[in-house]
C-alpha positions as a printed NumPy array, in Angstrom:
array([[-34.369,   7.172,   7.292],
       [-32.5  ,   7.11 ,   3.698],
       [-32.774,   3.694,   1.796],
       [-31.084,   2.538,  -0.428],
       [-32.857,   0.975,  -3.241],
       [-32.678,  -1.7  ,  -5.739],
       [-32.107,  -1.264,  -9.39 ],
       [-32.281,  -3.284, -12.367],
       [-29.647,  -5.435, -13.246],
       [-27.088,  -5.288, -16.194],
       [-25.89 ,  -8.21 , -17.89 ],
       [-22.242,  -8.201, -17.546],
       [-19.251,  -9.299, -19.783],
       [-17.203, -11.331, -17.062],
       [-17.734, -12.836, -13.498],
       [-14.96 , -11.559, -11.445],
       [-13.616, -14.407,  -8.688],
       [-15.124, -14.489,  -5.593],
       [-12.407, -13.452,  -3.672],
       [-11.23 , -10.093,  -4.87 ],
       [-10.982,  -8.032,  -1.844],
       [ -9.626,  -4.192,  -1.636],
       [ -5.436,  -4.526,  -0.55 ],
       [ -4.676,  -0.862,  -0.292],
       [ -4.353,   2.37 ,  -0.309],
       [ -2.011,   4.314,  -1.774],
       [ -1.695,   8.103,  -0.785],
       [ -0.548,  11.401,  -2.33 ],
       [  0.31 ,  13.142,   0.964],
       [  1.569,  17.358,   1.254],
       [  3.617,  16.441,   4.633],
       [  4.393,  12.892,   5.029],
       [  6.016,  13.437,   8.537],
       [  2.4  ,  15.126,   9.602],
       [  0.463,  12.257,   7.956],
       [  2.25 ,   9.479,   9.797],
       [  1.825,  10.831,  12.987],
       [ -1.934,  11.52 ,  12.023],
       [ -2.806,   7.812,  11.215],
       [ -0.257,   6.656,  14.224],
       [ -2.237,   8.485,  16.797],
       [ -5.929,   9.068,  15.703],
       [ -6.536,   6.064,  13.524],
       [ -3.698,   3.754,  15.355],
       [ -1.656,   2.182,  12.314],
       [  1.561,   1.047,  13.15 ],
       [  4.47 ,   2.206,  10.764],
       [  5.812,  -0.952,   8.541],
       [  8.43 ,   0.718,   7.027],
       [  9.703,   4.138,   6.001],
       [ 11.523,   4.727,   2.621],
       [ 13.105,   8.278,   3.292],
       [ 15.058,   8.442,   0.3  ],
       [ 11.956,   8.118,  -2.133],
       [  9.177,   9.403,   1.089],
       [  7.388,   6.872,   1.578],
       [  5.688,   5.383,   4.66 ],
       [  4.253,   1.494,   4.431],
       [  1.8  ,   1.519,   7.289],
       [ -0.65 ,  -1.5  ,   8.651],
       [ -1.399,  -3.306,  11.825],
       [  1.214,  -3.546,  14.474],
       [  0.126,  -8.13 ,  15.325],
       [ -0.524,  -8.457,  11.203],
       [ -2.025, -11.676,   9.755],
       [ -2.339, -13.588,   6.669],
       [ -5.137, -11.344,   5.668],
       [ -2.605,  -8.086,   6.292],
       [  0.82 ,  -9.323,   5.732],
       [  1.862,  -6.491,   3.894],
       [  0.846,  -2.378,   4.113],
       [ -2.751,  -1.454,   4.335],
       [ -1.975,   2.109,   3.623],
       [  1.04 ,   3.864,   1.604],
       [  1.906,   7.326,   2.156],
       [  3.519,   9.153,  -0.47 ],
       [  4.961,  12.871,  -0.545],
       [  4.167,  14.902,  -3.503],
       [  6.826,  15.582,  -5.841],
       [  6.569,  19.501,  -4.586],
       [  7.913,  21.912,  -1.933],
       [  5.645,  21.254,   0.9  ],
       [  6.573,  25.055,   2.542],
       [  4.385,  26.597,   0.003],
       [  1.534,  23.782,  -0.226],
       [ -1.856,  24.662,   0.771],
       [ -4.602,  21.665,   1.037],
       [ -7.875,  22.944,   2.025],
       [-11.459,  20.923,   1.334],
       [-11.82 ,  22.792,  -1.778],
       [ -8.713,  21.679,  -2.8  ],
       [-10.298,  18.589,  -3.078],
       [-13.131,  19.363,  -4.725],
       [-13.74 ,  19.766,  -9.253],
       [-12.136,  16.23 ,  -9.793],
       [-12.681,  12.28 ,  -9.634],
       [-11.059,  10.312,  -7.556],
       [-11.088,   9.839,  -3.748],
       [-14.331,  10.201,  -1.38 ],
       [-13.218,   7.842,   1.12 ],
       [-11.387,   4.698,   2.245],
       [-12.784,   2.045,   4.658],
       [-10.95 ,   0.756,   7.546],
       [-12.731,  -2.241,   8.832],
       [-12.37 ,  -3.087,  12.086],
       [-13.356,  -6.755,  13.248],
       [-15.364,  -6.217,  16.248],
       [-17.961,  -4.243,  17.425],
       [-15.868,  -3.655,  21.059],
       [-13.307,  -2.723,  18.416],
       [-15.251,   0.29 ,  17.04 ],
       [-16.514,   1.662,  20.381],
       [-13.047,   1.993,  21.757],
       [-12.057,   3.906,  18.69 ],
       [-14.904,   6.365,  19.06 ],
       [-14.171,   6.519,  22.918],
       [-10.325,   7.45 ,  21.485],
       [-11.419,  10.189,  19.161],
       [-13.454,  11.774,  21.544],
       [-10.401,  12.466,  23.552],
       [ -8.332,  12.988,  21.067],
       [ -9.541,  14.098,  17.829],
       [ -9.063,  17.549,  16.622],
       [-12.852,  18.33 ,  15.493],
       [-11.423,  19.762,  12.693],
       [-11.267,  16.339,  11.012],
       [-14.756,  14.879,  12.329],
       [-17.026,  14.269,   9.528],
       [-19.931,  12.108,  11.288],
       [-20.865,   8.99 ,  12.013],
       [-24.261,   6.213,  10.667],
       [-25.878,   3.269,  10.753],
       [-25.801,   1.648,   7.602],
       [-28.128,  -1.657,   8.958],
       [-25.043,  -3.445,   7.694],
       [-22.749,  -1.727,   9.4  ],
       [-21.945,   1.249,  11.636],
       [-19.188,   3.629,  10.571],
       [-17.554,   6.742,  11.679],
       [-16.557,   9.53 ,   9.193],
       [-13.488,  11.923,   9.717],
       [-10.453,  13.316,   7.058],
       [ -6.878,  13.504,   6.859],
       [ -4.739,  16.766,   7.068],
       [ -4.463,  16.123,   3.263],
       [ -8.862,  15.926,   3.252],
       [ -8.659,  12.28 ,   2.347],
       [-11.844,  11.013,   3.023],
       [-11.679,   8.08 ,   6.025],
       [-14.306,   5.573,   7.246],
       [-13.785,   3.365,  10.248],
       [-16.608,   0.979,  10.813],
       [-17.727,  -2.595,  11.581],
       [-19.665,  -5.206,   9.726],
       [-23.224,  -6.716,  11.557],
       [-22.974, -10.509,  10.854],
       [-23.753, -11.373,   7.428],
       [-26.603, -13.31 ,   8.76 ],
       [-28.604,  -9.831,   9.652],
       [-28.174,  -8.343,   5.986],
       [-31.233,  -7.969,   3.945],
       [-31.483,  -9.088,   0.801],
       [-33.948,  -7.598,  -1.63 ],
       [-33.227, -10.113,  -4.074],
       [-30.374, -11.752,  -5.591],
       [-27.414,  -9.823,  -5.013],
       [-29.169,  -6.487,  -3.798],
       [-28.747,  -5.493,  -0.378],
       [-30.643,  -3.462,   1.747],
       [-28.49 ,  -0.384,   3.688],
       [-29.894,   2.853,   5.548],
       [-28.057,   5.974,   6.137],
       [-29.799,   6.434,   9.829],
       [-27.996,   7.93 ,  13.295],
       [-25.715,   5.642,  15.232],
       [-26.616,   4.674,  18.473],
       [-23.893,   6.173,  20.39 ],
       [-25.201,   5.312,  23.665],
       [-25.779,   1.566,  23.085],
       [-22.117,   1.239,  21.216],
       [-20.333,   2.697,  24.097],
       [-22.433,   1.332,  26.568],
       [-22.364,  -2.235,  25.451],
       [-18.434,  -2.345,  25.914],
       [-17.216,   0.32 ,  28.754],
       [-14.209,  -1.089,  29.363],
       [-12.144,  -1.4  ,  25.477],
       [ -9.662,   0.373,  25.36 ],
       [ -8.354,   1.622,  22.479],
       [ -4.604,   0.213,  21.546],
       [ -4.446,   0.655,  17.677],
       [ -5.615,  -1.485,  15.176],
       [ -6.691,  -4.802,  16.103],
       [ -4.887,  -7.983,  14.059],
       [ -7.828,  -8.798,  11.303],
       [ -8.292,  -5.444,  10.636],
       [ -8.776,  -4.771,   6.795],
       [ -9.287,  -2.615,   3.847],
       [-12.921,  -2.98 ,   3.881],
       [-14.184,  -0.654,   0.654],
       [-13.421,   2.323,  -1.444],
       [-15.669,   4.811,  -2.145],
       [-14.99 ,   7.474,  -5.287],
       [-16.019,  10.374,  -6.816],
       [-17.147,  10.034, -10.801],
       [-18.332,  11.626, -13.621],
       [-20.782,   9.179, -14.816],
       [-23.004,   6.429, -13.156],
       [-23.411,   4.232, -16.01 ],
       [-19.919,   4.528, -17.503],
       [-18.816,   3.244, -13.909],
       [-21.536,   0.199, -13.652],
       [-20.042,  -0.713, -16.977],
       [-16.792,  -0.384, -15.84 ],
       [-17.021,  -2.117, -12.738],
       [-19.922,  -4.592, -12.789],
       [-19.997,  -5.456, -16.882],
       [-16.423,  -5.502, -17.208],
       [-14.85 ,  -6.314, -14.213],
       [-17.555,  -8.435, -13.218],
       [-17.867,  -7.017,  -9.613],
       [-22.24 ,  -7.577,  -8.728],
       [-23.943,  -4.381,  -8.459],
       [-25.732,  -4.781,  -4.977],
       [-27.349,  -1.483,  -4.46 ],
       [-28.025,   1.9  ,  -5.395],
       [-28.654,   4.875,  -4.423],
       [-29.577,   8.649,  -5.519],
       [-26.329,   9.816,  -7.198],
       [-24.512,   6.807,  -5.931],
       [-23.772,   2.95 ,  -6.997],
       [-22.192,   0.094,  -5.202],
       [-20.422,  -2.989,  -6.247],
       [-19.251,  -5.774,  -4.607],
       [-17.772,  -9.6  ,  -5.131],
       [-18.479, -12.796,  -2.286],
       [-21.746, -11.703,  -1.675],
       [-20.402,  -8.454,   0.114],
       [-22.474,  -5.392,   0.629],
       [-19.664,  -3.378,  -0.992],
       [-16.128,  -3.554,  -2.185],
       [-16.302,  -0.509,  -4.3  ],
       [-18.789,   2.524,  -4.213],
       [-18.964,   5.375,  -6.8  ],
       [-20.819,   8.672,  -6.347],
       [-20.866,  11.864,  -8.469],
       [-22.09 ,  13.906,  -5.921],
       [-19.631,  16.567,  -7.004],
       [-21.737,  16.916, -10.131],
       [-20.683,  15.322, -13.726],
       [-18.757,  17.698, -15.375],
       [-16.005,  17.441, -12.976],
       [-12.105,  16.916, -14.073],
       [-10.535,  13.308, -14.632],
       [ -9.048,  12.063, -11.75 ],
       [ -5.121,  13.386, -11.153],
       [ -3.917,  10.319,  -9.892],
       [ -0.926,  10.128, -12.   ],
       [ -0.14 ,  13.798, -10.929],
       [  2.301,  13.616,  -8.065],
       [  2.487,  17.089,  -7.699],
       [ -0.766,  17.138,  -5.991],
       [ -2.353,  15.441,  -3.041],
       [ -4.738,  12.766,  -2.864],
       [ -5.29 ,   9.305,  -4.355],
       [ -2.964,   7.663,  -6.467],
       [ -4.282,   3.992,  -6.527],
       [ -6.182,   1.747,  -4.485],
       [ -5.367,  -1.986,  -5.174],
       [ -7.308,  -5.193,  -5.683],
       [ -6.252,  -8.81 ,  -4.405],
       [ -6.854, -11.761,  -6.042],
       [ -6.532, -14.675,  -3.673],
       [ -5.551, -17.035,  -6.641],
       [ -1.814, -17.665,  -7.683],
       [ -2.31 , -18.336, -11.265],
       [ -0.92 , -17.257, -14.355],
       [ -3.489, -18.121, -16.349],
       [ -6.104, -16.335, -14.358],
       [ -3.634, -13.132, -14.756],
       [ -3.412, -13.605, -18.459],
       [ -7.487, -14.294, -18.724],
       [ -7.826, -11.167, -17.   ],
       [ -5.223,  -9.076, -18.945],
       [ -6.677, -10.149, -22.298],
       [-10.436,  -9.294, -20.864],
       [ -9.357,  -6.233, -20.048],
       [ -7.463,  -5.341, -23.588],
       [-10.318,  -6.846, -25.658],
       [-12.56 ,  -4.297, -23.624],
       [ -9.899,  -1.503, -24.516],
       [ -9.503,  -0.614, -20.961],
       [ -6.144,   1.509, -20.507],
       [ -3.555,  -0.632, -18.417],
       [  0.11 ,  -0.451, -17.489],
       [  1.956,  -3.612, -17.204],
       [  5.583,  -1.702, -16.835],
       [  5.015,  -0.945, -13.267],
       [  6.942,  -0.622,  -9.782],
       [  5.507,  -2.759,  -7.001],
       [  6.257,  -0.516,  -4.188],
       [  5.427,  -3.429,  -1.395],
       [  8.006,  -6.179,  -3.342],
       [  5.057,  -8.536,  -2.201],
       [  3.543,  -9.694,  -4.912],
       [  3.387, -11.575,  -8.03 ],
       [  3.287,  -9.781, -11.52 ],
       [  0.707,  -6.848, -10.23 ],
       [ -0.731,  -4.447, -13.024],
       [ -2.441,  -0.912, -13.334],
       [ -5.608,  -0.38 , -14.913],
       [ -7.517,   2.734, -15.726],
       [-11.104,   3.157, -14.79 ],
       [-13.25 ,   5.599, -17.102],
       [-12.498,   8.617, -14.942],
       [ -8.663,   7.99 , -14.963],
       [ -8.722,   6.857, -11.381],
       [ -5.455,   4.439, -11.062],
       [ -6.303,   0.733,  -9.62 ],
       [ -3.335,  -1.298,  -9.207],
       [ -4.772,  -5.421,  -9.435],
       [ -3.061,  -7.813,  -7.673],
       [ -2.227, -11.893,  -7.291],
       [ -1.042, -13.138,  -4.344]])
């Protein structure tokens, strides 16, 4: 059994509100036609949209809600010629950026009739692995592209550990295949359930502390656990809303998000359930006193929401913040 341990606390610059949640994803795909047939048939989005003349897909959940009105994942084709572009896992490897997104599904009947599909369906060639996580289980697997994927379900807050304030106890241990599919032998998998959710983003960085100042001093996000090479961070009393890791080592490259010659992650958005301009503008001028890099002058490729903004964590990875 792996634990993940508690770590002393930071003071931090600015409390974030309670209920930032992760929107989206935003892709840098080599083959968009490939990747929307991937996540149609193995991880059962259903296609919002299709922009061909700029191609992009706008993908979610087929019955969506108030918690997924709009896309849960965007897939964008690099600016290249696809013909002569190669993606292989080392591809991937030397820079910050993505080391997976979380698809969170709402039920645990949910989850075993997803692993029941990918057993009949998967190529292995994208299975990563699967884990109990004692506040979750999850099941790991890639896109054609090697963007890293996580499918999992949440135990009821009410069985999370807590060490102490605001540090939660997790486990990287086996799932119990057996007991998930044998507790629910008749789901069948249909795609993604309404109420599914961008549950968490995990990324590769340079630097540990750079990112718990980042994230927890200056965002204000509470760092709720840590461990070896890896940091989480979460708002709401969450286990995790953001994870970094630089288990690619620390002298890799900045992330290429703004690169769209290359596949991979371009941004991954944050909502803020609060229609205010004044909490914008608080933010905004926390974030330039801090002399965090941010782009105001941006396209909002969804339409959907009110004044959104880039920022710029320390390893150049691109997080689009939102206010709906």
């Amino acid at each position: 059994m792996l634990n993940l341990y508690v770590s002393n606390d930071t003071p931090r610059d600015f409390m974030t509100h309670q209920s930032l949640r992760v929107d989206h994803i935003h892709l840098k795909v080599s083959n968009l036609q490939e990747a929307v047939e991937f996540y149609k048939s193995i991880l059962g989005f259903a296609v919002i949209e299709i922009d061909s003349g700029r191609n992009i897909a706008f993908l979610g959940v087929a019955e969506p809600t108030s918690e997924n009105m709009s896309a849960l994942l965007v897939l964008d084709q690099v600016k290249t010629d696809t013909s002569t572009t190669t993606v292989t896992a080392n591809t991937k490897r030397g820079e910050a950026g993505l080391y997976h997104f979380a698809i969170l599904l709402p039920e645990r009947r949910h989850l075993a009739s997803f692993l029941r599909h990918i057993q009949d369906n998967l190529d292995s060639k994208y299975y990563e692995g699967m884990a109990d996580h004692a506040v979750s289980e999850a099941i790991y697997l890639h896109d054609p592209d090697y963007n890293g994927i996580e499918v999992y379900r949440d135990r009821d807050p009410s069985e999370w550990k807590w060490n102490n304030e605001h540090k939660v106890h997790m486990v990287i241990e086996p799932l119990n295949v057996d007991n998930l599919l044998g507790q629910h032998e008749n789901e069948i998998w249909s795609g993604l359930p309404a109420f599914t959710t961008i549950g968490h983003v995990h990324l590769h960085v340079r630097n540990l502390q750079k990112a718990e100042k980042f994230y927890h001093q200056l965002l204000g996000l509470d760092h709720t656990a840590t461990y070896p090479g890896a940091y989480f961070f979460a708002a709401d009393n969450y286990h995790h809303h953001i994870a970094t890791n630089t288990w690619l080592g620390t002298n890799i490259l900045k992330s290429s998000s703004d690169d769209h010659s290359k596949p991979g992650l371009d941004h991954y958005a944050l909502r803020f359930l609060v229609n205010s301009e004044n909490d914008r503008k608080k933010l905004m001028n926390h974030i330039l006193e801090n002399g965090i890099g941010f782009n105001e002058n941006i396209y909002d490729s969804q339409k959907k929401h009110n004044s959104p903004f880039y920022v710029y964590d320390p390893d150049g990875i691109k997080i689009e913040l939102l206010f709906v």
